[in-house]
MDAnalysis code that builds the backbone (N, CA, C; Angstrom):
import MDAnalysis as mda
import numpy as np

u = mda.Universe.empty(588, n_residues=196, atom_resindex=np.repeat(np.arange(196), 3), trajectory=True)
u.add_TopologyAttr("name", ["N", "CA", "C"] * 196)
u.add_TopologyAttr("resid", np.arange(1, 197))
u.add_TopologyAttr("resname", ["UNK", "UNK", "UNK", "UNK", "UNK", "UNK", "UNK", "UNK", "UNK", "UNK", "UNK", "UNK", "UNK", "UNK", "UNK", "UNK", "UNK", "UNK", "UNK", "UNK", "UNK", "UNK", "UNK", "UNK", "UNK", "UNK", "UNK", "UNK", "UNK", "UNK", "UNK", "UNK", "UNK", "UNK", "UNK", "UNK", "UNK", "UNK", "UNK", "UNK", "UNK", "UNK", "UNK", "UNK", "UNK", "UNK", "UNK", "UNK", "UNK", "UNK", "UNK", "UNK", "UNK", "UNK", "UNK", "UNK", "UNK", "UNK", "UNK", "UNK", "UNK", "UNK", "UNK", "UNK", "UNK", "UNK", "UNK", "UNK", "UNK", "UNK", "UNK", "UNK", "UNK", "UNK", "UNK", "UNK", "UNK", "UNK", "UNK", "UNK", "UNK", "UNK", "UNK", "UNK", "UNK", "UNK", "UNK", "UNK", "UNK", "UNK", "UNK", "UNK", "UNK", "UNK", "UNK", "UNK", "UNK", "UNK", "UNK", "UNK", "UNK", "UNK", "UNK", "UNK", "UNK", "UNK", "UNK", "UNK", "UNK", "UNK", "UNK", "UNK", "UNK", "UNK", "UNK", "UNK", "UNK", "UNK", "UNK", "UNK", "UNK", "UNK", "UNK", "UNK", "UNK", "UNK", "UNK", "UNK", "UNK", "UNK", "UNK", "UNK", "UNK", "UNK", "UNK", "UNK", "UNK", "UNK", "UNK", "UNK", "UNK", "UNK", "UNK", "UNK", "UNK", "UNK", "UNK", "UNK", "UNK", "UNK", "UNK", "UNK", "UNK", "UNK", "UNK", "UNK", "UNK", "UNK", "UNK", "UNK", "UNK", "UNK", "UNK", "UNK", "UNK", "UNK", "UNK", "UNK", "UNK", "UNK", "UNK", "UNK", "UNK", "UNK", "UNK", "UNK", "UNK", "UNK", "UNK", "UNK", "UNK", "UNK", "UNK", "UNK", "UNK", "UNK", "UNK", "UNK", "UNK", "UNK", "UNK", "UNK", "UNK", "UNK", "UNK", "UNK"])
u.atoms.positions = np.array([
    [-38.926, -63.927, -21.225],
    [-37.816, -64.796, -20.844],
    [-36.571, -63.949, -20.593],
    [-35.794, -63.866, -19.351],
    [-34.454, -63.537, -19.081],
    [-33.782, -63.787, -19.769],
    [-33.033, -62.974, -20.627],
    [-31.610, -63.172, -20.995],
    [-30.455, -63.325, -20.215],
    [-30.120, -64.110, -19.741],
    [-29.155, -64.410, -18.024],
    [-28.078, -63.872, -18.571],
    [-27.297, -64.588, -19.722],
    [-26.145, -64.288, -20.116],
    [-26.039, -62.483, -20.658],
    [-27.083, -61.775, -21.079],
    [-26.719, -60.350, -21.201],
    [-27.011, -60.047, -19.761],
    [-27.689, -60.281, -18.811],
    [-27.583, -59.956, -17.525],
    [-26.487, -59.712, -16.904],
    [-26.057, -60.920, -16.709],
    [-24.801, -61.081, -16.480],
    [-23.739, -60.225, -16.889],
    [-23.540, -60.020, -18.115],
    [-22.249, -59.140, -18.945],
    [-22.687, -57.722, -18.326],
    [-23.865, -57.162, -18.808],
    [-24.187, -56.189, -18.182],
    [-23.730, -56.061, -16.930],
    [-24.070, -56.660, -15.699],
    [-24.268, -56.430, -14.613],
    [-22.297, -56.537, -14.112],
    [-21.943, -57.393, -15.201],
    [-20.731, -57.882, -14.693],
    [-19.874, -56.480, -15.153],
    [-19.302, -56.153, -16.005],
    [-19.317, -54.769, -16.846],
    [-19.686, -53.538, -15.823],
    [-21.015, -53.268, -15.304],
    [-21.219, -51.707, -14.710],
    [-20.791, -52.399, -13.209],
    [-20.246, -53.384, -12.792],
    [-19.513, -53.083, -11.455],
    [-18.116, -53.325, -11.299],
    [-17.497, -53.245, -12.554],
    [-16.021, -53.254, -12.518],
    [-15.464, -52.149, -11.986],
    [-14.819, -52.171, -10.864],
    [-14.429, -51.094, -10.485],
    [-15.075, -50.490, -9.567],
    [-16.371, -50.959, -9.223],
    [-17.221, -50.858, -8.285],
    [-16.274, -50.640, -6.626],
    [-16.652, -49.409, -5.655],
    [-16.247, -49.559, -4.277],
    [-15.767, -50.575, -3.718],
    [-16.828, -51.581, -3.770],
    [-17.023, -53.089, -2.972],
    [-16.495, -54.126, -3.649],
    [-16.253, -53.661, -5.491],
    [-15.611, -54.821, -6.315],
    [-14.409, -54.871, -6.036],
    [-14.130, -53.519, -5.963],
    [-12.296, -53.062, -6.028],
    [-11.812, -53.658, -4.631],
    [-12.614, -53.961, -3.917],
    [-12.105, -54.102, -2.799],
    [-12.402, -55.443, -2.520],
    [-13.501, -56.269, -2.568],
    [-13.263, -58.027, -3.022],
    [-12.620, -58.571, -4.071],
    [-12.083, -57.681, -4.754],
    [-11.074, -58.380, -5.995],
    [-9.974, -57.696, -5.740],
    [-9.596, -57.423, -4.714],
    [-8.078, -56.548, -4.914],
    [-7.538, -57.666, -5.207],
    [-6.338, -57.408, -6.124],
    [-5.018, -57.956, -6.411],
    [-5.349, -58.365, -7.852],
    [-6.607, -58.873, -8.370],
    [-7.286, -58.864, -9.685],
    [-6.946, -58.157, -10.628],
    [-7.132, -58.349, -11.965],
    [-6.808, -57.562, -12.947],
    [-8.511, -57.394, -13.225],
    [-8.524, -56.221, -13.941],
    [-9.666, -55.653, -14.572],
    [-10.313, -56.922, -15.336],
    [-9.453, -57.914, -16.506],
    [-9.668, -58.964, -16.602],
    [-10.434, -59.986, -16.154],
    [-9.976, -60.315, -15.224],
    [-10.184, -61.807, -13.662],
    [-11.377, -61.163, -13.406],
    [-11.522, -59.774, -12.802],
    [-12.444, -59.558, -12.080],
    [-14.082, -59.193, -12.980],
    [-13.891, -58.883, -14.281],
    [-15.421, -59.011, -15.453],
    [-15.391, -60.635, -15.262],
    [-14.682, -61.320, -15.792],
    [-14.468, -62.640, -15.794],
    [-16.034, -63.069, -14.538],
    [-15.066, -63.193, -13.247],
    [-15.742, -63.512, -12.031],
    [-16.679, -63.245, -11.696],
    [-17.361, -61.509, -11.981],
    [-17.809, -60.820, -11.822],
    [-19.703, -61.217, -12.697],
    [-18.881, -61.677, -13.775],
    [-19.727, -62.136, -14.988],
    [-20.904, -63.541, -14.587],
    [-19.610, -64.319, -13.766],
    [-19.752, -65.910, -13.438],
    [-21.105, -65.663, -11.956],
    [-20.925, -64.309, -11.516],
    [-21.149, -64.338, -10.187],
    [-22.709, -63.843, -10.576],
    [-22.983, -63.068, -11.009],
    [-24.180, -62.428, -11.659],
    [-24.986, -63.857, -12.134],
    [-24.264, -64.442, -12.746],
    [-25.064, -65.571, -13.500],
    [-25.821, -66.318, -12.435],
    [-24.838, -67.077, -11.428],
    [-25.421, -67.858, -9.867],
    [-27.002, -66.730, -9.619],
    [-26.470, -65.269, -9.243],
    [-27.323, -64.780, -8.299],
    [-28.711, -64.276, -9.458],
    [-28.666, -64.613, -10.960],
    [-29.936, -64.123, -11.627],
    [-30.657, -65.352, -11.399],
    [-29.861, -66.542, -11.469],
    [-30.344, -67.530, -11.012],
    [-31.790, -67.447, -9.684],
    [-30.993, -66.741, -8.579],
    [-31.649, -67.233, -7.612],
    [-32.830, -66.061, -7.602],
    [-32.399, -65.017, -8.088],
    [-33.391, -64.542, -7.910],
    [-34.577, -64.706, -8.725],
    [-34.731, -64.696, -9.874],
    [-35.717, -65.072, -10.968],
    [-36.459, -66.471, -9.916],
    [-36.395, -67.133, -8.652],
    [-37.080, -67.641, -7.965],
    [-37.365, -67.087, -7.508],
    [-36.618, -65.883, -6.195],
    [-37.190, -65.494, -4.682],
    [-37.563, -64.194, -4.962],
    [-37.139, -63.269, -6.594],
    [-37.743, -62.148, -6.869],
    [-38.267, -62.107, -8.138],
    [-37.150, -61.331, -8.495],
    [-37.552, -60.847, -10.236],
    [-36.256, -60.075, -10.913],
    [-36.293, -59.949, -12.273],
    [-35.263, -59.730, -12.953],
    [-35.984, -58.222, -13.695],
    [-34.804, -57.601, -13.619],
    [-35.351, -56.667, -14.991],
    [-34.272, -56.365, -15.662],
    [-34.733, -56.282, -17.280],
    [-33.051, -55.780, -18.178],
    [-33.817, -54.476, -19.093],
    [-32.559, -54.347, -19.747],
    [-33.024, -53.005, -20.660],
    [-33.322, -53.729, -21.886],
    [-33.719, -53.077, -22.883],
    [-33.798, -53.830, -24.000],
    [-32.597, -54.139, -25.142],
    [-31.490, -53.033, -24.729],
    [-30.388, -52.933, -25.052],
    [-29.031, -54.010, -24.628],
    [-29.884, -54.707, -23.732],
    [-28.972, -55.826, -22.757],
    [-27.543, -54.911, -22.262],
    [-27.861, -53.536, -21.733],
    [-26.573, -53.205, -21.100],
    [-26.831, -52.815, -19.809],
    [-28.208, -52.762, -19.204],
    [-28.677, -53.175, -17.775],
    [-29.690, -54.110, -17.241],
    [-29.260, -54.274, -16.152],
    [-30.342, -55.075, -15.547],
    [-30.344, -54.921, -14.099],
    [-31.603, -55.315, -13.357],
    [-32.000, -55.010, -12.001],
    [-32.504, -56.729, -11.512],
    [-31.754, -57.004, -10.646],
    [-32.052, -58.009, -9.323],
    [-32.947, -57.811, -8.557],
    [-34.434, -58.076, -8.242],
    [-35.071, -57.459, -6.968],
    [-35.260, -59.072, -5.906],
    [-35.380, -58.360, -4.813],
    [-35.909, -59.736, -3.742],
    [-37.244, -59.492, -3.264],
    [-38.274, -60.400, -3.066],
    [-39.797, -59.762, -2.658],
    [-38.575, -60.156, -0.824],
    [-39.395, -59.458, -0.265],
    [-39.517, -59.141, 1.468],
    [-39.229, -60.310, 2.380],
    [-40.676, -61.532, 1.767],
    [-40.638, -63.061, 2.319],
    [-39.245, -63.566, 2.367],
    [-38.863, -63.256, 1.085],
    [-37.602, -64.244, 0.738],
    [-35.974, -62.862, 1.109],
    [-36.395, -62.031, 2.072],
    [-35.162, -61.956, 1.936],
    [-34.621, -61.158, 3.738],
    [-33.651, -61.639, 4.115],
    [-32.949, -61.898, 3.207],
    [-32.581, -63.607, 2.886],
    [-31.908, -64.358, 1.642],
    [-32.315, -65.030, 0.741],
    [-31.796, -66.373, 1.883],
    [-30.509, -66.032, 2.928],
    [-30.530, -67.076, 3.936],
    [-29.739, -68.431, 3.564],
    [-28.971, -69.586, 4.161],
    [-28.058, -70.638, 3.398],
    [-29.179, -71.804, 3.257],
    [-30.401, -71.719, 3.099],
    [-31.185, -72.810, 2.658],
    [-31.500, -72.452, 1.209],
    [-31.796, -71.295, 0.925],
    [-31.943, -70.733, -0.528],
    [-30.858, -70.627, -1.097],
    [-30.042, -70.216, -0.668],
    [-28.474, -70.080, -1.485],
    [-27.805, -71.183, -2.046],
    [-28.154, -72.207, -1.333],
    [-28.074, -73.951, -1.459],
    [-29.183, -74.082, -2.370],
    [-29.959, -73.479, -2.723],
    [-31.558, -73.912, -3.747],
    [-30.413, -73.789, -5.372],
    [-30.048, -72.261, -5.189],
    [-30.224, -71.901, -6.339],
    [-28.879, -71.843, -6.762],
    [-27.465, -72.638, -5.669],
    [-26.225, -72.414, -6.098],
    [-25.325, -71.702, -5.992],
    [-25.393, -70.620, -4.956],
    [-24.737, -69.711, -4.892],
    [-23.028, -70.375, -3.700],
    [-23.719, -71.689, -2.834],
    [-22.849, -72.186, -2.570],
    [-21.399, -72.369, -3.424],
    [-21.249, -72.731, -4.655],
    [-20.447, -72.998, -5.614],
    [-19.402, -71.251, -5.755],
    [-19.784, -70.758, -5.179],
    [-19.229, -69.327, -5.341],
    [-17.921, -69.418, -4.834],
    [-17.521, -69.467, -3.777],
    [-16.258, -69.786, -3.065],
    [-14.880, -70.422, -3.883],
    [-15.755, -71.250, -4.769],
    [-14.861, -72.168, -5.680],
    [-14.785, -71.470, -6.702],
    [-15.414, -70.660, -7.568],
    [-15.581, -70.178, -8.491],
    [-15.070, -68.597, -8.371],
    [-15.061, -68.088, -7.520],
    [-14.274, -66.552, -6.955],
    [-13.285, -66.564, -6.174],
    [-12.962, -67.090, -5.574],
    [-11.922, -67.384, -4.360],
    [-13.059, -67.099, -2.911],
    [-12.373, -67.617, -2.176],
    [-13.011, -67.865, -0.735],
    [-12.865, -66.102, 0.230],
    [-12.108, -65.947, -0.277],
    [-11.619, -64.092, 0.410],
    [-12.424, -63.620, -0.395],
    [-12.634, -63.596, -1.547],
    [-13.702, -62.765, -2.408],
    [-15.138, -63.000, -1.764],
    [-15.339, -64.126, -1.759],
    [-16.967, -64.371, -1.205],
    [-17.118, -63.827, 0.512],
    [-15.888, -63.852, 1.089],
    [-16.031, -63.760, 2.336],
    [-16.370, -61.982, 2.491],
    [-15.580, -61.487, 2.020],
    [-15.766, -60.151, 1.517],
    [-16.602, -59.473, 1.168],
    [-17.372, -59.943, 0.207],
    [-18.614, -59.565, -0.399],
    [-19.826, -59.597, 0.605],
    [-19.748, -61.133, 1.510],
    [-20.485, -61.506, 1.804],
    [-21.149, -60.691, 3.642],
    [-19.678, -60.294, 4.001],
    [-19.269, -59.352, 5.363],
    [-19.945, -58.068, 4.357],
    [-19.687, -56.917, 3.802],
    [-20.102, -55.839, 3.483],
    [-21.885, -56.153, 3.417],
    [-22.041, -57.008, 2.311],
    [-24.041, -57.271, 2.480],
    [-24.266, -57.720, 3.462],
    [-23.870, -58.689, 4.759],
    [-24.620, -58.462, 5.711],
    [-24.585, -57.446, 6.266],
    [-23.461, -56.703, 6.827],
    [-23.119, -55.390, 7.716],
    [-24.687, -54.083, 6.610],
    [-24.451, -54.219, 5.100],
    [-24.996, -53.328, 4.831],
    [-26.810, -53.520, 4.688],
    [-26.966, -54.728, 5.194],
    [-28.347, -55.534, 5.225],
    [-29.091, -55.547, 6.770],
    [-28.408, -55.008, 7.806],
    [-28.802, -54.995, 8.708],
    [-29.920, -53.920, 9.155],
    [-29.646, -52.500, 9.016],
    [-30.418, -51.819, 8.959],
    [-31.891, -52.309, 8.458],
    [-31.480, -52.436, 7.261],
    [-33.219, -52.716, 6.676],
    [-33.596, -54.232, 7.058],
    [-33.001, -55.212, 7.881],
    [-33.556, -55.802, 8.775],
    [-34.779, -55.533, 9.680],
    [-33.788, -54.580, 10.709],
    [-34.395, -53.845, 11.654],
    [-35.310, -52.662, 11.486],
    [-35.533, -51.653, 9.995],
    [-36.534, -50.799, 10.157],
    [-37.534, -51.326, 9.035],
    [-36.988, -52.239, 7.706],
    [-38.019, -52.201, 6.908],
    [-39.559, -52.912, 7.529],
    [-40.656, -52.355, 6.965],
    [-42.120, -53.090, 6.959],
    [-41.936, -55.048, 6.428],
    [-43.083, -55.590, 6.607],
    [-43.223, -55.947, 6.101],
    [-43.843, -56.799, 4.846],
    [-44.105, -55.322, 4.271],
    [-44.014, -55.233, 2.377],
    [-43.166, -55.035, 2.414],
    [-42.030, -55.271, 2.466],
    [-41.169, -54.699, 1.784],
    [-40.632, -55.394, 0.808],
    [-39.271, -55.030, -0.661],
    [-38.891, -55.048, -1.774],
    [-37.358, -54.726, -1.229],
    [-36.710, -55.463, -1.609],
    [-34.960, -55.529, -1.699],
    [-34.705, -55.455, -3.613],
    [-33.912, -53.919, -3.588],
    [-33.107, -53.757, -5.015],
    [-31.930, -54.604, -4.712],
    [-31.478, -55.494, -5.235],
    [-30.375, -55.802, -4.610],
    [-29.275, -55.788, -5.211],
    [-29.460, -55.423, -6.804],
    [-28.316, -55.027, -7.416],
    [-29.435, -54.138, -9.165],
    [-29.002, -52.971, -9.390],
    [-28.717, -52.559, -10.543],
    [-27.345, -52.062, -10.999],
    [-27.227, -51.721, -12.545],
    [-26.543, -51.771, -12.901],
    [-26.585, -51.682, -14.313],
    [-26.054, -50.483, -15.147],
    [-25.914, -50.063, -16.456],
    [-24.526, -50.016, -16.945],
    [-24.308, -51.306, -17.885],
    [-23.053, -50.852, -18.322],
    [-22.445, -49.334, -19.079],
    [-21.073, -49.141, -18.649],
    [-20.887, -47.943, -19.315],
    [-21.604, -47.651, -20.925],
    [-21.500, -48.193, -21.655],
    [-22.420, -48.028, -22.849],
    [-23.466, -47.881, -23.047],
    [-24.126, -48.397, -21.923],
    [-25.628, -48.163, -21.921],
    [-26.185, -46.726, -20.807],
    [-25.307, -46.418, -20.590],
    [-25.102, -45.363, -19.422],
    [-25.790, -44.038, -19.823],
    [-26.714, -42.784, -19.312],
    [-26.709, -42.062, -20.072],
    [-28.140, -41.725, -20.831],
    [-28.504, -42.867, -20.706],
    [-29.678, -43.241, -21.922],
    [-31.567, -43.495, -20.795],
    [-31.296, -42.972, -19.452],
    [-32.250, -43.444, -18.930],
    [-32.798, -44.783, -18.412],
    [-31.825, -45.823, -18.310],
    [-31.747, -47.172, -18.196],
    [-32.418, -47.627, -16.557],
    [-31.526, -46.554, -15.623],
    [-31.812, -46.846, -14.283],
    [-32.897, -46.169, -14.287],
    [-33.689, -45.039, -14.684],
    [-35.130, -44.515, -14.391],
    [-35.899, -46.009, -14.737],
    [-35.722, -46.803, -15.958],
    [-36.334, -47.487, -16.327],
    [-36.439, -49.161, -15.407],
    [-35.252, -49.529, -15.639],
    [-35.248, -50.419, -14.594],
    [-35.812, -50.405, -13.114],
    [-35.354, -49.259, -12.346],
    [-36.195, -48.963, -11.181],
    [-37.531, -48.490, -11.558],
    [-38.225, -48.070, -12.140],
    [-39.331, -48.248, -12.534],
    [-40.228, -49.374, -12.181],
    [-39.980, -49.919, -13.370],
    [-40.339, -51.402, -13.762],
    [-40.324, -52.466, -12.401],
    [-38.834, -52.665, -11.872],
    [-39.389, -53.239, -10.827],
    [-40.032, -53.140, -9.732],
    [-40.326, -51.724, -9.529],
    [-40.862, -51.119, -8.531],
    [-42.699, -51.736, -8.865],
    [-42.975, -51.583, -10.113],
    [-43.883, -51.997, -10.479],
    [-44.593, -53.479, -10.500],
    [-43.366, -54.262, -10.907],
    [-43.085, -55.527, -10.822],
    [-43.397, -56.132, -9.132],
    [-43.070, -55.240, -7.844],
    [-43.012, -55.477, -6.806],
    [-44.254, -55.304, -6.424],
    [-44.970, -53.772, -6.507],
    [-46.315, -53.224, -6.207],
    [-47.344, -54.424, -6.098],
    [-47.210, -55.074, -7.695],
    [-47.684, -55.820, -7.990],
    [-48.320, -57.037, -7.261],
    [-47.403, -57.032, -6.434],
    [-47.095, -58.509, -5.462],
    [-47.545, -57.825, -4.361],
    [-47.960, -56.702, -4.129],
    [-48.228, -56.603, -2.435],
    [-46.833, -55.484, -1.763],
    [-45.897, -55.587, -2.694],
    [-45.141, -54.693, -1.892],
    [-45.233, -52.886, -1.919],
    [-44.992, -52.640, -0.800],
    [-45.376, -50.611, -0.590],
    [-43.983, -49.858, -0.321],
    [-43.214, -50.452, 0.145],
    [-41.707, -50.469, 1.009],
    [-40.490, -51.035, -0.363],
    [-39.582, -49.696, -0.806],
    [-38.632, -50.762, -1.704],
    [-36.945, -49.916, -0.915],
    [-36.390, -51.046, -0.726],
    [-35.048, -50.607, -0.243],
    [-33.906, -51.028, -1.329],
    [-32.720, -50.612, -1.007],
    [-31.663, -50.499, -1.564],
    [-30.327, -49.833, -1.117],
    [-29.657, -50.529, -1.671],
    [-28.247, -49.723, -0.988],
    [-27.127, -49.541, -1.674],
    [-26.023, -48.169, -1.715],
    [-25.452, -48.246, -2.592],
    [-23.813, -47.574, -1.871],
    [-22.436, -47.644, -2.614],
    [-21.518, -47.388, -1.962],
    [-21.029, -46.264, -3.046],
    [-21.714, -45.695, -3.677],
    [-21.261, -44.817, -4.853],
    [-22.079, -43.076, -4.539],
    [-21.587, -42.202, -4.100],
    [-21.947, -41.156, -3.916],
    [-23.071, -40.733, -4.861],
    [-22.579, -40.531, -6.024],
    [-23.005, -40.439, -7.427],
    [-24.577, -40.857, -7.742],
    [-24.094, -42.260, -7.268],
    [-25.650, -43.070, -7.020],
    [-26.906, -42.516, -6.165],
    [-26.298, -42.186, -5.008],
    [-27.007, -41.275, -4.129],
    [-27.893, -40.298, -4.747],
    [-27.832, -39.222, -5.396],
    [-28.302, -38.338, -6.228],
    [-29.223, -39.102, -7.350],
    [-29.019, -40.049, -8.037],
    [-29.730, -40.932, -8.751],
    [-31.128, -40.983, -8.410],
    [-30.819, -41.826, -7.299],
    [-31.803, -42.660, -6.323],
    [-33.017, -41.597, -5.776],
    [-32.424, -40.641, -5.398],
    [-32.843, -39.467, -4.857],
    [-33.599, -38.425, -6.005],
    [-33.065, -38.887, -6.975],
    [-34.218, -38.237, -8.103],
    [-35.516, -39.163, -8.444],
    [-35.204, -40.247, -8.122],
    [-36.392, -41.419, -8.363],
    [-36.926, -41.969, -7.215],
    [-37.123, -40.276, -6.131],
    [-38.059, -40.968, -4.639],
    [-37.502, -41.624, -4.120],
    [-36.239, -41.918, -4.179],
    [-35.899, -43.033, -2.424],
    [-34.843, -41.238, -1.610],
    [-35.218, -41.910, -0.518],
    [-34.621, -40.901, 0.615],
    [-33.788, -42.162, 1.664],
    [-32.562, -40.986, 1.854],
    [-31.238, -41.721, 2.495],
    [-31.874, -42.185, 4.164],
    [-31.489, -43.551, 4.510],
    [-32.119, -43.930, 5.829],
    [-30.642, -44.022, 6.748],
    [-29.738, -44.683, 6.227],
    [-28.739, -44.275, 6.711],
    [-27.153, -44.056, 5.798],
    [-26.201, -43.143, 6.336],
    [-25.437, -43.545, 5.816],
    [-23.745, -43.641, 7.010],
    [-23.206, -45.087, 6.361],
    [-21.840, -45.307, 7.432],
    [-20.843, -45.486, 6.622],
    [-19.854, -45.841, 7.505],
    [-18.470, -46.695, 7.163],
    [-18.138, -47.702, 7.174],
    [-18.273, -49.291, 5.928],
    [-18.580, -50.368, 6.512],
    [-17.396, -50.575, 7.218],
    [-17.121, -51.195, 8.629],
    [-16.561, -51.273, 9.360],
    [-15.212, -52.782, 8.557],
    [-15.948, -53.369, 7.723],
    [-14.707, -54.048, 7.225],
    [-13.796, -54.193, 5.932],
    [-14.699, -53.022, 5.044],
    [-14.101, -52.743, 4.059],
    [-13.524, -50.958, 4.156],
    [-14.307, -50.373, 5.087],
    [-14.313, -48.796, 5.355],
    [-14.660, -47.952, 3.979],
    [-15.261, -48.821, 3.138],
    [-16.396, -48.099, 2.127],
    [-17.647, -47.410, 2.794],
    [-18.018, -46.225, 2.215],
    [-18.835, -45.726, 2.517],
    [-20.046, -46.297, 1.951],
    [-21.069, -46.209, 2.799],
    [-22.377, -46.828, 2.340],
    [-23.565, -46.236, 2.538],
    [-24.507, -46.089, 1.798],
    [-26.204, -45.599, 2.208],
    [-27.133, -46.641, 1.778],
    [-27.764, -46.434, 2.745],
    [-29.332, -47.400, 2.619],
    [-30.451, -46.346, 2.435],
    [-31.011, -46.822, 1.184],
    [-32.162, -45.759, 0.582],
    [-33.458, -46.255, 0.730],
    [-34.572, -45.706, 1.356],
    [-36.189, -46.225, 0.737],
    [-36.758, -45.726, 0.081],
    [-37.974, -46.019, -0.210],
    [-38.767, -45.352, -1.459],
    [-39.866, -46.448, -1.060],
    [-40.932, -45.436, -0.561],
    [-41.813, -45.987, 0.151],
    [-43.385, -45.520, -0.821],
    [-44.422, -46.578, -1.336],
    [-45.504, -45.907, -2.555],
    [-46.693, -46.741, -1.709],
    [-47.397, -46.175, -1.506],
    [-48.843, -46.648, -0.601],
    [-49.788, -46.663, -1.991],
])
């Protein structure tokens, strides 16, 4: 059984301050934005624990979002399933609009080259405390496994953190592209990690 609510904190927690956070929450306090951040995680464990799968640490200071291939990307008939509509009201409307411009712009690529097996990471995330400790070997692991499982060979992901890059790149995914999102001008890479 998911623990949503340590999901959440977790997930809400290791993206404070995040490229893409700092920049859909400008004007936010560090505050507002765990707050929101917290609220927002909750909607999207929601939807995915339907159209994918969840993974946490046992420590509840990470957790991993995956999407199977079919379902993604997740589209406004699913988003309406599982609630994510309510977001706008619950973050502000510039926040969602924001968020929502960077993941498509950064969702396009793996539109156009992924298979289809393919696996969408669509968010990890180790809070600072849990940081350190092997969390993301584990989580990407697991769901990679979690995915296999199902038929998938193809796992993508994308990240706006340099840092991350090197991560990813120790755990088999190789950079497919990397840009400038054209509306936040965060830098971005799209990674695969492809297991036959």
């Amino acid at each position: 059984m998911v623990n949503v609510e340590a999901v959440s904190r977790s997930l809400g927690h290791a993206f404070l301050n995040y490229p893409l956070m700092k920049y859909a929450f400008e004007g936010h306090s560090d505050q507002e934005q765990v707050e929101k951040l917290i609220v927002m995680y909750r909607i999207m464990t929601a939807g995915v624990m339907v159209y994918g799968g969840v993974v946490e640490t046992t420590d509840g200071t990470g957790a991993l979002h995956w999407i199977s291939g079919k379902n993604f990307p997740l589209g406004l008939w699913r988003e309406i399933q599982y609630g994510a509509l309510s977001l706008p009201f619950k973050l502000g409307f510039r926040v969602v609009q924001r968020l929502a411009k960077h993941d498509s712009e950064s969702q396009e690529y793996v539109l156009k080259h992924a298979s289809k097996s393919m696996g969408w990471i669509w968010t990890v995330g180790v809070a600072p405390e849990g940081q350190g400790k092997g969390h993301c070997r584990y989580l990407i692991e697991t769901a990679i496994e979690q995915m296999r499982a199902q038929g998938m060979t193809e796992f993508w992901l994308t990240t706006d953190k340099e840092v991350n890059v090197v991560i990813y790149k120790k755990l088999g995914f190789e950079v497919m592209t990397e840009r400038i999102m054209s509306d936040s001008g965060i830098k971005n890479w799209t990674m695969k990690r492809v297991e036959l």
